[in-house]
VEXNU-19259 format. One record per residue (C-alpha): residue number from 1; x, y, z. Coordinates in steps of 0.5 Angstrom, whole numbers. Example, Ala and Ser with C-alpha at 12.3 -4.5 7.8 and 13.67 -1.06 7.14 Angstrom:
<pts>
    nr      c1      c2      c3
     1      25      -9      16
     2      27      -2      14
</pts>
This chain:
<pts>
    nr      c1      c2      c3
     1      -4      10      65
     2       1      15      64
     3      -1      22      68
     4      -3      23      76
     5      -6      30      75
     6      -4      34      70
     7       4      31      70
     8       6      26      65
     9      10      21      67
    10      18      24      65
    11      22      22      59
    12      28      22      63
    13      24      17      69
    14      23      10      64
    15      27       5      66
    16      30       1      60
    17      27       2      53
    18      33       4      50
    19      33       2      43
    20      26       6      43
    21      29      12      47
    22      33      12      42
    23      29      11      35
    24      24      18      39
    25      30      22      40
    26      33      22      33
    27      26      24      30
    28      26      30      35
    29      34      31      32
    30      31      30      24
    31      24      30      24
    32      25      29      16
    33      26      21      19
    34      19      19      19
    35      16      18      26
    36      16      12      30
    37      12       5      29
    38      12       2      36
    39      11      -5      37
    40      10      -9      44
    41       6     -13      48
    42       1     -10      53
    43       4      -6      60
    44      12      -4      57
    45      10       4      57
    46       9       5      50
    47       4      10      51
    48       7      13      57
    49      14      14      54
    50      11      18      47
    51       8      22      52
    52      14      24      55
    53      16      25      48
    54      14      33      48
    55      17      35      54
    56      24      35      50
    57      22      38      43
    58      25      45      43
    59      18      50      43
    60      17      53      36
    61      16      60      33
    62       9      61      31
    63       4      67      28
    64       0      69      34
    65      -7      67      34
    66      -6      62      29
    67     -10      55      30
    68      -5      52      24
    69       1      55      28
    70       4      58      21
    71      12      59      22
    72      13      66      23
    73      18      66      18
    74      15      63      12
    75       7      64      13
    76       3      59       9
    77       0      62       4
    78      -6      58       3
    79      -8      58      11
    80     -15      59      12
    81     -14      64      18
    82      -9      68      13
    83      -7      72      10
    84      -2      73      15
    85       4      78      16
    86      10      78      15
    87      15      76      21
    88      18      83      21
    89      10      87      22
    90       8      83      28
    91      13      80      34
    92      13      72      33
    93      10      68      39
    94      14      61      42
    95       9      55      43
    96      10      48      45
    97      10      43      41
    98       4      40      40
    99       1      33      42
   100      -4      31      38
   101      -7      24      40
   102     -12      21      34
   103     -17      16      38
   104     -18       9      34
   105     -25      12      35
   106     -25      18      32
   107     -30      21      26
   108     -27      24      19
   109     -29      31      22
   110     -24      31      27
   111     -18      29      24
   112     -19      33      18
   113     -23      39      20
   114     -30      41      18
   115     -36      46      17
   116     -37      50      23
   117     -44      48      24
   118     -45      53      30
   119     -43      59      25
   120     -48      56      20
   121     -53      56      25
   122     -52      62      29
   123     -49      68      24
   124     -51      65      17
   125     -43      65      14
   126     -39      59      12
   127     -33      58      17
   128     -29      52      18
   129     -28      48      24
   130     -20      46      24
   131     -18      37      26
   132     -13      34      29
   133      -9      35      22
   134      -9      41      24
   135      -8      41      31
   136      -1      37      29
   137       2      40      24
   138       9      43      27
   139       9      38      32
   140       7      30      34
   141       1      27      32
   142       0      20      36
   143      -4      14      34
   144      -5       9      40
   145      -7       2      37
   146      -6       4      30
   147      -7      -3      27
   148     -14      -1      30
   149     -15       5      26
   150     -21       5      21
   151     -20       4      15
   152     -23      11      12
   153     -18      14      17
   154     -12      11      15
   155     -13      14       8
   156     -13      21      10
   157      -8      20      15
   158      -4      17       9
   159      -5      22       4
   160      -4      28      10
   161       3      25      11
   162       5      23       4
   163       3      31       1
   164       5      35       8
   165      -2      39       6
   166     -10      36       8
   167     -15      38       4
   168     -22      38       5
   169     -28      39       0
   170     -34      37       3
   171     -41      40       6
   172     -39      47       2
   173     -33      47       4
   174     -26      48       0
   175     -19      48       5
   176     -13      46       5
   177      -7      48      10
   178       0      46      12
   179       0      38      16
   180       7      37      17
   181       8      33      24
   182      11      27      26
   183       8      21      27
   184       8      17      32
   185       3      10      34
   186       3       4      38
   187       1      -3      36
   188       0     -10      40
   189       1     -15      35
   190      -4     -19      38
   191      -9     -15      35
   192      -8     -15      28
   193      -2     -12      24
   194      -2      -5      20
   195      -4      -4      13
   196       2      -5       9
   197       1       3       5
   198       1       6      13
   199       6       1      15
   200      12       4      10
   201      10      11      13
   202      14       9      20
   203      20      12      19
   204      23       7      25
   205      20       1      28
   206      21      -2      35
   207      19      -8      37
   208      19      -8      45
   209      18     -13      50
   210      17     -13      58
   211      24     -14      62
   212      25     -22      65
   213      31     -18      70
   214      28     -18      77
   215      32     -12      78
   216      30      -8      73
   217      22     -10      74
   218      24      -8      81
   219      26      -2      80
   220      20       0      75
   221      15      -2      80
   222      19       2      85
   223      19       9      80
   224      11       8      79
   225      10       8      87
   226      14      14      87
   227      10      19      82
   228       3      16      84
   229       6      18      91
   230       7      25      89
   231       7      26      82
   232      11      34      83
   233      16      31      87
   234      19      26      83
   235      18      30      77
   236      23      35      81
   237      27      29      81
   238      28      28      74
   239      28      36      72
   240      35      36      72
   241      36      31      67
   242      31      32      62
   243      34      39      61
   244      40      35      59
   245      37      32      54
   246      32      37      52
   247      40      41      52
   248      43      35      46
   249      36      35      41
   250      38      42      42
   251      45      40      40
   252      44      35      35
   253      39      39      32
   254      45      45      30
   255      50      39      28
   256      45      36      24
   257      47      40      18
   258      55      40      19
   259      54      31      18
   260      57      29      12
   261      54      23       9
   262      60      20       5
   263      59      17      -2
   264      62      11       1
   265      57      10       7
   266      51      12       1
   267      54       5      -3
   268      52       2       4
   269      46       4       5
   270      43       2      -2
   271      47      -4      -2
   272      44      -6       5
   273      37      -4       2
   274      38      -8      -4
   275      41     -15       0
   276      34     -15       4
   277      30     -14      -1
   278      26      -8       1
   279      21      -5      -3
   280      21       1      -6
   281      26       8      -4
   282      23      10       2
   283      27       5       6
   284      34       8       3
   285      32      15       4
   286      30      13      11
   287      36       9      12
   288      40      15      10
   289      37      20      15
   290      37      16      20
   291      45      15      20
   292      46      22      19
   293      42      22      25
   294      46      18      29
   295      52      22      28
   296      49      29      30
   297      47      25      36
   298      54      21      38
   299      57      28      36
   300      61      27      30
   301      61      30      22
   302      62      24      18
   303      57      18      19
   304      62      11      20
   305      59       4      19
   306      56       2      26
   307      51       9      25
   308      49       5      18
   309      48      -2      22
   310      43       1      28
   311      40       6      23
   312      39      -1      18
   313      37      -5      24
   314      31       1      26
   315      29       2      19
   316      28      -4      15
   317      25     -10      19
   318      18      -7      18
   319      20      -7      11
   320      23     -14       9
   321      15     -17      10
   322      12     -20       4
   323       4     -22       7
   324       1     -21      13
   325       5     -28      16
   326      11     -27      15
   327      14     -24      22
   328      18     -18      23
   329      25     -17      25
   330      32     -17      21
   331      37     -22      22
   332      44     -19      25
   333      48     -24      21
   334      45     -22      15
   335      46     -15      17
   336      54     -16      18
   337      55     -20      12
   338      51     -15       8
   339      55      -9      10
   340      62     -13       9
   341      60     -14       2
   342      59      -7       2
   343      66      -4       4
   344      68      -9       0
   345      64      -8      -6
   346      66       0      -5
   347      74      -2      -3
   348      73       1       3
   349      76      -4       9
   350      72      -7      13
   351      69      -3      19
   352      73       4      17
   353      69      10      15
   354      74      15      17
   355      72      16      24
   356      72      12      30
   357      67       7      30
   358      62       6      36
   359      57      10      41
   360      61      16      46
   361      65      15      52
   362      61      11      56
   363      63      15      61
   364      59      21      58
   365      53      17      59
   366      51      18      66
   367      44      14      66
   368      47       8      64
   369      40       5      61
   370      40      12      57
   371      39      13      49
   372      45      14      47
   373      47       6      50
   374      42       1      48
   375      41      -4      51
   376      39      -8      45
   377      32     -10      42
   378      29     -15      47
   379      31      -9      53
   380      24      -6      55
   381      19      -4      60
   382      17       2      63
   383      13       5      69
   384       6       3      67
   385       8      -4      67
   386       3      -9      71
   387       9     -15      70
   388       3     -18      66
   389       8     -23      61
   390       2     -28      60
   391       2     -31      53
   392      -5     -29      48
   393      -9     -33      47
   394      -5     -36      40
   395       1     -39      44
   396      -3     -42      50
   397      -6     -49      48
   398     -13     -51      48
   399     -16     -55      54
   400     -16     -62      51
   401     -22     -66      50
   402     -25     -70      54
   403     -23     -77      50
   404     -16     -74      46
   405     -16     -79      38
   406      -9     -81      36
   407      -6     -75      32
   408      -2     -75      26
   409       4     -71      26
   410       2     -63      23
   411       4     -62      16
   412       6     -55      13
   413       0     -51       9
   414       0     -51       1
   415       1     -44      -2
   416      -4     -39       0
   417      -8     -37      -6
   418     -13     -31      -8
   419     -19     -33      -5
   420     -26     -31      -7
   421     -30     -26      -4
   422     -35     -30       0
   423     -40     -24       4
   424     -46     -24       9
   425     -52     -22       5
   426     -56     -16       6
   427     -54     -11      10
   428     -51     -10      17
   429     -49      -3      22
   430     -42      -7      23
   431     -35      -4      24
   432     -32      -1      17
   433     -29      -6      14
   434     -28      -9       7
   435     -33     -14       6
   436     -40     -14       7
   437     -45      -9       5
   438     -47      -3      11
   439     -51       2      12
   440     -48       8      17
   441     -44      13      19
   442     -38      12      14
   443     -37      11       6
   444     -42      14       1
   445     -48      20       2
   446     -54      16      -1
   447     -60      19       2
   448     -62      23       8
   449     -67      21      13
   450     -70      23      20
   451     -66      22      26
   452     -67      15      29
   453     -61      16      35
   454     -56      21      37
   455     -51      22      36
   456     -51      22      28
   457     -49      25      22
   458     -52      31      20
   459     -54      32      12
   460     -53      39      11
   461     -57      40       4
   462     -63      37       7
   463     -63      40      13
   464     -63      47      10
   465     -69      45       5
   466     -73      41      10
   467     -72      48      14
   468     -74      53       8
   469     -80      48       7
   470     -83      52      13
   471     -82      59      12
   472     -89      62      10
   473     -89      64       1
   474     -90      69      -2
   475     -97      70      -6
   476     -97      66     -12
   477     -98      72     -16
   478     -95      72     -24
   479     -87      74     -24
   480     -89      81     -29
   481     -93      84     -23
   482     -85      85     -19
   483     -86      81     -13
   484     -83      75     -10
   485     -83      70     -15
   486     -87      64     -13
   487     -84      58      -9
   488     -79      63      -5
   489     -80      66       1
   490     -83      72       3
   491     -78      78       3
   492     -76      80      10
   493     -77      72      12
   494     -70      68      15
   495     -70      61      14
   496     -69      59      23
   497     -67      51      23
   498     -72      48      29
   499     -70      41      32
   500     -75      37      28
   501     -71      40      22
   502     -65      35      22
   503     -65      30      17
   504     -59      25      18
   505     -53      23      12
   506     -55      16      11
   507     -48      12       8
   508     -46       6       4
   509     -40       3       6
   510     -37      -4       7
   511     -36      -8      14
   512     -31     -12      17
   513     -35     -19      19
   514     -32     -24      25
   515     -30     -30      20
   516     -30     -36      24
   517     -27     -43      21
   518     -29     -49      23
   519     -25     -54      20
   520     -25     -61      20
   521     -19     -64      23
   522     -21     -72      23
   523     -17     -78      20
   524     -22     -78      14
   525     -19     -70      12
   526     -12     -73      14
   527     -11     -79       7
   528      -8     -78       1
   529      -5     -71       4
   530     -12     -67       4
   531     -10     -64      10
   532      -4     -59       6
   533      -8     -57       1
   534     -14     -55       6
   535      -9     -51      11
   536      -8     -48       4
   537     -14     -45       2
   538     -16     -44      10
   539      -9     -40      10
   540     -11     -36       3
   541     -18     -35       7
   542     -14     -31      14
   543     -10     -27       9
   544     -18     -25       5
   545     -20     -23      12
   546     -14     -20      13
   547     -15     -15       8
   548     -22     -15       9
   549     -21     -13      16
   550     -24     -18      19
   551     -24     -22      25
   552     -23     -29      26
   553     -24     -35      30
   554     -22     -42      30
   555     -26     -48      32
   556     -23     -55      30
   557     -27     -62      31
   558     -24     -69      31
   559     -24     -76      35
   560     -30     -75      40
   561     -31     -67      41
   562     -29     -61      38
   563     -25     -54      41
   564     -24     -47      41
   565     -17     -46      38
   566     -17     -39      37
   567     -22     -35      40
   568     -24     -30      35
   569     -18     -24      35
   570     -16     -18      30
   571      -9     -22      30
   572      -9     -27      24
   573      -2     -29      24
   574      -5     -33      31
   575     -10     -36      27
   576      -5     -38      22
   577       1     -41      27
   578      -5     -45      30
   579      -8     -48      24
   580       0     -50      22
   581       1     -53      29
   582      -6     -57      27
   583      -6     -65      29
   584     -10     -69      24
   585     -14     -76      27
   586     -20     -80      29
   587     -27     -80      28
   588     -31     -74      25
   589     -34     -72      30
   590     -39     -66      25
   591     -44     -64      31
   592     -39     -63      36
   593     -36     -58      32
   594     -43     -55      30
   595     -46     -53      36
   596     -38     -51      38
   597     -39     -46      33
   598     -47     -44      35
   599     -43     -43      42
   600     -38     -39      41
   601     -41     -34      36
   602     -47     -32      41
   603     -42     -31      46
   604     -39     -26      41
   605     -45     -23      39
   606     -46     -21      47
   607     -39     -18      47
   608     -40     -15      40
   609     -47     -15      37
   610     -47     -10      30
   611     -41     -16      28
   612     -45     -20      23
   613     -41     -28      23
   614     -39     -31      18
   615     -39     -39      19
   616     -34     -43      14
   617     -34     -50      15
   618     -29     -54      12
   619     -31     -62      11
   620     -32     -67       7
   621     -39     -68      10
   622     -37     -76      13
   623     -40     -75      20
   624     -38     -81      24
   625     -39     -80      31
   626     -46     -78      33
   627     -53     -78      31
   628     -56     -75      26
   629     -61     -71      31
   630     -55     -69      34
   631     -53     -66      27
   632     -60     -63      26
   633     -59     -59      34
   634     -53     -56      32
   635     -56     -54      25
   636     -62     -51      28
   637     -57     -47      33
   638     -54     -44      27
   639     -61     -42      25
   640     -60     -35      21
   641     -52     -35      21
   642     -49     -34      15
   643     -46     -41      13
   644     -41     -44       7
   645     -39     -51       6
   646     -32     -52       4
   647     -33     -60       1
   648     -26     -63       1
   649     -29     -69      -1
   650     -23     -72      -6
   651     -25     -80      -9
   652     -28     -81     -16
   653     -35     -83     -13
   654     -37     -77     -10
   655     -43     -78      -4
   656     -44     -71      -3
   657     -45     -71       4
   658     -42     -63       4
   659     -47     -62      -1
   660     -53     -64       4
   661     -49     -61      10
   662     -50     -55       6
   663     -57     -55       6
   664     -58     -56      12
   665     -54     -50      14
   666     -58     -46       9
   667     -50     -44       6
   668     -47     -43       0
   669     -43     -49      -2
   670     -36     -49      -6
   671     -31     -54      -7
   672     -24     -53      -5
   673     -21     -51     -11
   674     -27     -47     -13
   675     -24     -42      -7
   676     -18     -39     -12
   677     -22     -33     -14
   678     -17     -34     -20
   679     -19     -41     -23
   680     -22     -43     -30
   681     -29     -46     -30
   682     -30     -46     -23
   683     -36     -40     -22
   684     -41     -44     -27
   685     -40     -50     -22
   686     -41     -45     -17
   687     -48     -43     -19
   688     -50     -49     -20
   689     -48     -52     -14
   690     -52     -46     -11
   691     -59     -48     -14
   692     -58     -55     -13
   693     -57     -53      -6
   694     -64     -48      -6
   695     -68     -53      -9
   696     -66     -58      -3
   697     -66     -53       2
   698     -74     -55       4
   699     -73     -62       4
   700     -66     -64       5
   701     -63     -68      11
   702     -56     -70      12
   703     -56     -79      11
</pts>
């Protein structure tokens, strides 16, 4: 919670956070950076601190009356309430900036903009109804848990921010308009990373986490009281500072253009992007701005090697990933020997760039947690933080069972490979995702239909024809007589939409599924280093799901009982730290695991019932611990789950008992090298193992 009333909690009154204080207060210097990706555990006062974010951005000159808030000084020509006039005919008006927040659930027609449907309705004539693009432009827009963001959602911010223009052509309408802003998210890791195309859009990223400092939490806690107390006094209270800062963006916004980036220090950046590795420009440029930032800030005109190091150490680390499971992050001592080698490559000594090196005069800085003195990466807390550090459900270790076998030491993964697609069949109302078929309110318009809940989409097309199909006809008389043709209504008649008129935009897309493992963790799984090339496959699949936008779950079985490794997250770097940290031994306890995995999807189903399951189950099929009627009850409690057998059996003689699994389950059944989507001569195994499996299905036990 970031508000009491209608006063936001101040920039100025946020305890600690300094490196992300400082990551805002060089967007608010040179928006041209990129915004801020946030990164932190619940409870540090992410949200609360981007909020206070606008408070200290200079008011911008707009044309009075414009929804686009279009510059004065440079009207957009294409701007759909233009054309407008030139700022020497009409007086320019000053106007906050803007904080748009875009909601993880918000449709397509309120980010972009669409048709005025009480202007269509009410006076007849097409008008546009302007988003949250255009809302943004000029000023912040903020996205809280992007990483939760819909996928559809994601492309048109993505395309928004790359061009600086939102374009919408639908329904009838074509506009297009100016959508420069800052852009701002926050992200708890926990669930689920961000897209990699919308991860390199961040200018900045900053990893924080709640402070362990009893003094600090102390005087965090102590600050919430007070303004919860009385929200106008403790604002008050700050006034004076937040003025000063909102003073130095100021100032540092005029310095910007007198900082001078030498060709020494340019060698630097590209030599430090380069040594790590990066992707692409975006890093360099970013890095470049960033810098220049820096010395505007600290109030020099020539950027020196530490505006390098702090610039590098907030641009990079979101870059350096390779796969969703690599961690984020940038190693200190790289970093230096990066830049050593650089001065040295350019001849420049080390650490001279011609200023003085380092931040201010501490005595400058009168809050000494301000921005202008980080405290370093792991500083951070804010006012809204309950004190709650208590690890997700991937750091704490699952209850044991009841009888633990002896385990075999973990053993590391085998390269992750491209995985086959394995769907739900038929057709679910599921979050948008990329797996499955759906039917629902994003993807494709493929038909039109009555209403059967509200809200819905409307189909416009249709529910016009549905209307003028009630006006009352001309008579059907031959066009030579000079009346109203046939099949067109009768002069002086308008088309008038009634409630049953409303027709709904069906829409074919893909959902995300809830993919839950049950692997098999026995001493069986453990011989001849089975277990490596499962982890493999198993990793290979969480990074499909990844992709996919899927949400995993974990259930391991061995020795006399079966468990909840991982509870079903959108976080599948969790799943993956569980599943290498996974002990291999003893009996195979198959029905156990079974009817773990029949418990655990129906109590997903209550919490998130239009999520179809997936259940892969990775086995080689030897149940050695309970009874066939055990194996039978655990199957009949999967009854209408979508299920795959993943045989790891390896010997020469093979028994096929992942085979009959299979057709009790009424799943598709795939060897474990036929998961590698990129492997010769598997698919017609594959179809073959499917048909035995359906001409077993009525029949089959398991022996």
């Amino acid at each position: 919670m970031t508000t009491t009333g209608d006063r936001i909690y101040p920039f100025t009154g946020i305890v600690g956070m300094a490196d992300l204080k400082l990551a805002l207060l060089l967007n608010a210097v040179s928006p041209a950076i990129g915004g801020v990706l946030v990164r932190g555990e619940k409870g540090t006062a992410k949200s609360t601190m981007v909020r206070g974010l606008a408070a200290l951005l200079p008011p911008v000159p707009v044309i009075p009356g414009c929804p686009y808030s279009c510059d004065p000084a440079a009207p957009d020509p294409s701007c759909p309430a233009g054309p407008h006039p030139i700022a020497l005919e009409a007086p320019a008006e000053l106007r906050h900036v803007t904080l748009a927040e875009l909601p993880v659930g918000a449709t397509e027609d309120r980010l972009t903009g669409s048709l005025d449907i009480e202007r269509v309705l009410t006076a007849g004539t097409t008008a546009f109804s302007p988003g949250l693009l255009a809302a943004a432009h000029r000023g912040v827009l903020y996205v809280d848990e992007v990483n939760l963001l819909h996928d559809h959602l994601v492309d048109l911010l993505l395309d928004a921010a790359a061009l600086g223009v939102n374009y919408v052509e639908r329904e009838g309408v074509s506009v297009r308009h100016a959508s420069r802003f800052l852009l701002v998210g926050t992200m708890n890791p926990e669930e689920g990373e961000l897209r990699p195309q919308l991860l390199d859009r961040f200018g900045l990223t900053v990893q924080v986490t709640a402070s362990h400092d009893p003094a600090e939490r102390a005087e965090v806690v102590r600050r919430r009281l007070a303004f919860e107390a009385d929200p106008a006094g403790f604002a008050d209270r700050f006034a004076a500072d937040t003025a000063a800062l909102a003073g130095q963006v100021a100032v540092a916004r005029a310095r910007l253009p007198q900082v001078e980036l030498s060709d020494a220090a340019l060698h630097q950046i590209c030599a430090v992007c380069g040594a790590f590795g990066v992707d692409g420009m975006r890093a360099d440029l970013v890095t470049a701005r960033t810098a220049i930032a820096l010395a505007a800030w600290y109030g020099r005109d020539l950027v020196t090697e530490e505006d390098i190091r702090t610039a590098a150490r907030l641009a990079l680390p979101h870059r350096r990933r390779r796969d969703p499971f690599d961690a984020p992050g940038l190693d200190s001592q790289a970093l230096d020997e990066a830049l050593r080698e650089a001065s040295q490559d350019s001849g420049q000594p080390e650490g001279d760039s011609g200023q003085p090196e380092g931040p201010q005069d501490p005595d400058d800085d009168p809050d000494p947690h301000g921005p202008g003195r980080p405290d370093g990466p792991g500083s951070s807390h804010g006012p809204d933080d309950s004190g709650d550090t208590s690890a997700d459900p991937s750091s704490s270790a699952p209850a044991p069972s009841s009888a633990p076998a002896p385990a075999s030491p973990p053993v590391a993964p085998a390269a992750p490979f491209r995985a086959r697609l394995l769907t739900v069949p038929g057709t679910g109302e599921g979050a948008p995702g990329r797996r499955s078929a759906t039917r629902g309110p994003f993807g494709r318009t493929v038909e039109a239909r009555i209403p059967r809940d509200r809200p819905f989409a409307l189909h416009l097309p249709a529910t016009i024809r549905a209307a003028a199909l009630r006006v009352p006809h001309a008579p059907a008389l031959t066009p030579a007589s000079g009346v109203t043709p046939v099949g067109r209504p009768a002069a002086g008649r308008r088309v008038r939409l009634t409630p049953a008129d409303l027709r709904q935009a069906v829409r074919e897309g893909k959902e995300g599924n809830l993919v839950l493992f049950a692997v098999d963790a026995s001493g069986s799984m453990a011989a001849r280093q089975r277990m490596r090339a499962v982890k493999g496959a198993v990793l290979s699949l969480l990074l499909d799901a990844y992709q996919r936008r899927d949400k995993v779950g974990l259930v391991t079985f061995r020795g006399t009982g079966a468990e909840l490794a991982l509870p079903p997250t959108s976080s599948v770097e969790a799943a993956a730290r569980r599943l290498a940290s996974l002990p291999t031994g003893g009996r195979t306890p198959l029905a156990a695991g079974l009817a773990k995995a029949a418990r655990v999807l129906a109590a997903e189903r209550l919490r998130d019932p239009r999520r179809r399951p997936l259940l892969v189950v990775v086995t080689d099929g030897r149940a050695t611990s309970g009874s066939d009627a055990d194996l039978r009850r655990a199957a009949a409690m999967l009854a209408g789950v979508a299920s795959v057998v993943v045989d790891c059996e390896a010997s020469v003689l093979r028994l096929g008992l992942a085979e009959r699994l299979a057709v009790v389950l009424g799943g598709s059944l795939f060897r474990l090298d036929e998961l590698d989507a990129g492997s010769s001569g598997s698919a017609l195994a594959t179809v073959a193992r499917q048909l035995t499996g359906a001409r077993q299905l009525t029949g089959g036990r398991v022996a």
